[in-house]
N, C-alpha and C positions, 0 to 999 in steps of 0.2 A: 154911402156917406156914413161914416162912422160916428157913433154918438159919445156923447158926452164921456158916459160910463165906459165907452169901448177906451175910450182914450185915458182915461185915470187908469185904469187896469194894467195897459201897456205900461203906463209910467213908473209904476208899482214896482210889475214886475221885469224891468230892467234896470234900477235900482235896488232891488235883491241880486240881482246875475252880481252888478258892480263888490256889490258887497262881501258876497260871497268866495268873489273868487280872487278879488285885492290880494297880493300874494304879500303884500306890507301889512295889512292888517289881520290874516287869517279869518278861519271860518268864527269867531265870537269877539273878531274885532282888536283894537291895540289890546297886547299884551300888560300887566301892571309893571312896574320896578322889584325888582326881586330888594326885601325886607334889608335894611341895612342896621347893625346893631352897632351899639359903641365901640369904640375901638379898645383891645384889650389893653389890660394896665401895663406897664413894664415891670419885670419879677426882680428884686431885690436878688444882689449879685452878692452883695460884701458889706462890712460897716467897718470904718477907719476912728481909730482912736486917737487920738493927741493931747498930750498937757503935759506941763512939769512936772518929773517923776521923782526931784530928789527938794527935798522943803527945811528951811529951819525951823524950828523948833516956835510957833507962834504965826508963821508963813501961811498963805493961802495959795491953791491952786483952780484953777477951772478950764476942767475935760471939756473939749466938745468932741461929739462922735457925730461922723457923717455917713448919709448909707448911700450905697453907689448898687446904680439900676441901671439891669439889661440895655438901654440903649442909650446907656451913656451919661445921664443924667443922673446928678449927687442932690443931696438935702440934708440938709441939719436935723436934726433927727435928736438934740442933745435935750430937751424938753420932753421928748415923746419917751425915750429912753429910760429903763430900771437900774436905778443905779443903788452899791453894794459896796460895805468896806468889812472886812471881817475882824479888823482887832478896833477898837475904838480908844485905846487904853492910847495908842500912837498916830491915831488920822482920823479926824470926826469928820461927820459930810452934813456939809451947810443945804445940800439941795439941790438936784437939776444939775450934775456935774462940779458941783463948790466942795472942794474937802480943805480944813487945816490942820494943819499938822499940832500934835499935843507935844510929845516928847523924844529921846533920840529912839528909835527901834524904827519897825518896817510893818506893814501892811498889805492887804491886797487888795485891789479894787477892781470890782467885776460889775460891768455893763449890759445890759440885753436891751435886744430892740428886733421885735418878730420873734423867728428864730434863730437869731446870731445872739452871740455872746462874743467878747472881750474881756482882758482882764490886764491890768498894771502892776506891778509892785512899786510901790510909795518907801521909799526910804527921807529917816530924818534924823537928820545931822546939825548939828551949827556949824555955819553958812563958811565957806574954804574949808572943812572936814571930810572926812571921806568912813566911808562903811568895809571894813577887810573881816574879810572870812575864812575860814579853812578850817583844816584837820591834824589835829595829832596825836603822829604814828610814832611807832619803834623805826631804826635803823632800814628796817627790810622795805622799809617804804609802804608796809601794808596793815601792820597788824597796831589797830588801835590804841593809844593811851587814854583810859579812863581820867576823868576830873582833874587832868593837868592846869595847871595854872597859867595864864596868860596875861602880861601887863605890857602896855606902849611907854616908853620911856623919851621924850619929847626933848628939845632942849631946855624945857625948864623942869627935867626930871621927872616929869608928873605924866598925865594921861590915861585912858581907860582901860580897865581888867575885869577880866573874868577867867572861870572856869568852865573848860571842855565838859561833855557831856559825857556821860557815859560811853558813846562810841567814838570821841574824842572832837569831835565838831564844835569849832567855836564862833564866837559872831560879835566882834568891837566895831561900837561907833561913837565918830568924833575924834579920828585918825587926823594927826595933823601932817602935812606935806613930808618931811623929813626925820624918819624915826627910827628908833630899836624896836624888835619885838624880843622879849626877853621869858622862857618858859621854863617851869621848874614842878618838880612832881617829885615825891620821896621813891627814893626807890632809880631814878633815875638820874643821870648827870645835866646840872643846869645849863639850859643852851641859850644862845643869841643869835640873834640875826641883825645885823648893823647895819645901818648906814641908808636904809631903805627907803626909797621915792615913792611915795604913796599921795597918788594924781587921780585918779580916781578910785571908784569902788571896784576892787581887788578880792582874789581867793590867794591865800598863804598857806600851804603847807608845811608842813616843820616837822622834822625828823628830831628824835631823842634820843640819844644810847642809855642801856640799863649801866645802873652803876656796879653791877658786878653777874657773876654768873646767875641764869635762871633757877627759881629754885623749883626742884623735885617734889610734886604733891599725888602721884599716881598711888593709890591705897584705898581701902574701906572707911567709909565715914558717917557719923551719924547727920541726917537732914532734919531740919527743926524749921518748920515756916511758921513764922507767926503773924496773923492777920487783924487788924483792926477797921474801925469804919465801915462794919456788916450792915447790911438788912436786914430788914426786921422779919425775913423772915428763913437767914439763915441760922441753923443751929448753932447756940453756944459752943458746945463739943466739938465741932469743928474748925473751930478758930484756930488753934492750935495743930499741927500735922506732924508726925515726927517719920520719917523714913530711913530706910538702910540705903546707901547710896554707892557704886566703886566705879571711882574716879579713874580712868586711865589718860595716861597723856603722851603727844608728839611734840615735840617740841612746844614748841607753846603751846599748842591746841592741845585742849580736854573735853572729855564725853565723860559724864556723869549719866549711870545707869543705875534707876533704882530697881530696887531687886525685891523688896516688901511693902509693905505686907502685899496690896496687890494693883495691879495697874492693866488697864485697856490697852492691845497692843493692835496695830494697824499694820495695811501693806507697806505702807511706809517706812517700816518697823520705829516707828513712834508709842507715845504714849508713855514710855516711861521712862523718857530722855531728858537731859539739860547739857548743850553745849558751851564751849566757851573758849578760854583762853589763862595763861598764865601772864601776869601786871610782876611789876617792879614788885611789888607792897602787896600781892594776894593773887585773887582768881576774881575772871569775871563770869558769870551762868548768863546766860537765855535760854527761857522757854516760850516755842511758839505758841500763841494763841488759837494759830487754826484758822483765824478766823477769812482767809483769802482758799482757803477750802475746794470751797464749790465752784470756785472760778475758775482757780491753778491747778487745780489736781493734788493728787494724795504731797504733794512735796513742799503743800504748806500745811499739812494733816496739824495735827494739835500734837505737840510734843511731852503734855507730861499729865494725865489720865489716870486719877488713883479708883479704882473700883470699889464701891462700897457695897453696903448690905441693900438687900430689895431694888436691886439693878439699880442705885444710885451712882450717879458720875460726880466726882469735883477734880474741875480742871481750872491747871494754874498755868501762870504763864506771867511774864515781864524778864527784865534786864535787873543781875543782881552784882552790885560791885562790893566784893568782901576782901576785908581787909585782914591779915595777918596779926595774929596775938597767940605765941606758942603753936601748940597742935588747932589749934581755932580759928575759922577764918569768919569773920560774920560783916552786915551790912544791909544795908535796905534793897527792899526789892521797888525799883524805880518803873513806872509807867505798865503798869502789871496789875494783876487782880485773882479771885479764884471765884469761880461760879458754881454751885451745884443743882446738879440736872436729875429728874427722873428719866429713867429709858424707859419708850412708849412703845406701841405698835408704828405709829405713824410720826417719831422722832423723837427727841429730847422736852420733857416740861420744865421748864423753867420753876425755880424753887426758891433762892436765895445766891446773893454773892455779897464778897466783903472786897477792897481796894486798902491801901495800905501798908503795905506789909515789909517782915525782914525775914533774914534766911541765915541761919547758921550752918555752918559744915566743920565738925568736929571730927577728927581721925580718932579711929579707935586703936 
């Protein structure tokens, strides 16, 4: 007869057998749930920009930018978003995508949200106006007219003018529907262009013929640059540069090589160059700056490097439109400067620059 304890024992241990060898629950029984974590976000694909990009003159606008994710889903994003106008003078920003417009000109407006960026150009007109742009050239379709003149001619005779830039790029607004553009420079024959449909914001280019044969300037000449608006910690002495310079020229095109006193020369063969071109009314120089260098390679190298005493450099550079008077052609040096540098072991020290400047070229 089996007792009591005999009989618990048996129970025990056939209730381990069950346990043990349940093939659903294994040897230490149910299994947990394997850890489940949040589900990942969706990654930002793109941000979409919109709003009115063209305003009168007192007009307001408001951007919204929406940003569009991996699976699908968009969001306003126009509040969260850094918003940027870069000329204020013509689009101030009220805030959170609000800009109004101040005066006629153009602007840019640049958004970020994460790492996206966007950007607009805001043009302002009064309201049935229009923005036309272009360039003018000579006859050949290519080669530049400096500081030409430009005026729209409306039917009530009137409307907006300016002058071309130095590399002849102009930019009128408050174009009316149906116009003249009418363009006139000394030295060339005055041209028109009639009758013209002007529906929206347009590029115009305009060709001019010289009004007589090119003139002949290939010779030796003296270079006079003179600089104002220095640093305080560039030398008085230096203000003034006078160099020996011989002009050769291709039909229009000139290369101005100065020859003295002395100049840093590169693979490039730079450093003591200024190219350019022959105008109705003179010549126009450029010197590179250089300063896309280290990016481009030797063929934006700095184009005009006078060597001084104690391995000092002064290097100049801008756009020089000179005009004709006898054997003298002179004129300001426009978006230009000169810097002087110490040469180092480990590169150029920085010392002093002046901005400002003009540039005579006198044949000898």
């Amino acid at each position: 007869m089996r007792t009591l304890k005999t009989v618990v024992a048996i129970l025990l241990t056939s209730l381990l057998v069950v346990t043990c060898d349940d093939p659903k629950n294994g040897p230490a029984g149910p299994s947990p749930n394997p850890p489940v974590g949040p589900p990942s976000s969706p990654a930002l694909t793109g941000i979409e920009l919109t709003g009115q990009t063209t305003l009168a003159p007192g007009a307001t606008s408001e951007f919204t930018l929406i940003a569009v994710f991996s699976d699908g889903s968009r969001n306003d994003v126009t509040a969260a978003a850094q918003w940027t106008i870069n000329n204020s003078t013509y689009v101030t920003s009220l805030g959170q995508g609000r800009f109004r417009a101040v005066a006629n000109g153009e602007a840019q407006l640049n958004v970020r949200y994460s790492n996206r960026n966007a950007s607009r150009e805001i043009v302002v007109v009064p309201e049935g106006t229009f923005r036309v742009t272009g360039r003018i050239v000579e006859d050949d379709g290519v080669s530049p007219v400096p500081n030409a003149h430009i005026r729209v001619r409306d039917a009530d005779a009137a409307g907006p003018q300016t002058d071309a830039d130095e590399s002849g790029y102009y930019r009128l607004y408050g174009v009316k529907r149906n116009v003249d553009l009418v363009v006139t420079r000394p030295g060339y024959i005055d041209t028109e262009r009639k009758n013209m449909t002007i529906d929206r914001h347009m590029i115009v280019n305009i060709s001019i013929p010289l009004a007589g044969p090119r003139m002949r300037v290939e010779g030796t000449y003296t270079a006079t640059f003179n600089w104002s608006n220095c640093s305080s910690g560039f030398p008085a002495d230096l203000r003034q540069r006078v160099y020996t310079a011989v002009v050769k020229q291709s039909d229009a095109q000139i290369e101005a090589r100065f020859i003295e006193p002395s100049f840093v020369h590169n693979s490039a063969n730079r450093g003591d160059l200024m190219e350019g071109r022959v105008t109705g009314t003179g010549i126009s120089l450029f010197a590179d700056s250089g300063y896309y260098y280290y990016y481009y390679g030797a063929g934006s190298a700095p184009s005009l490097i006078e060597l001084l005493s104690d391995n000092r450099r002064l290097l100049s550079w801008g756009t020089a439109v000179l005009s004709q008077s006898g054997n003298r052609f002179s004129g300001p040096i426009q978006q230009g400067g000169t810097t002087l540098t110490q040469q180092q072991t480990r590169g150029p020290s920085y010392i002093g620059s002046c901005s400002i400047g003009s540039l005579i070229f006198e044949r000898r």
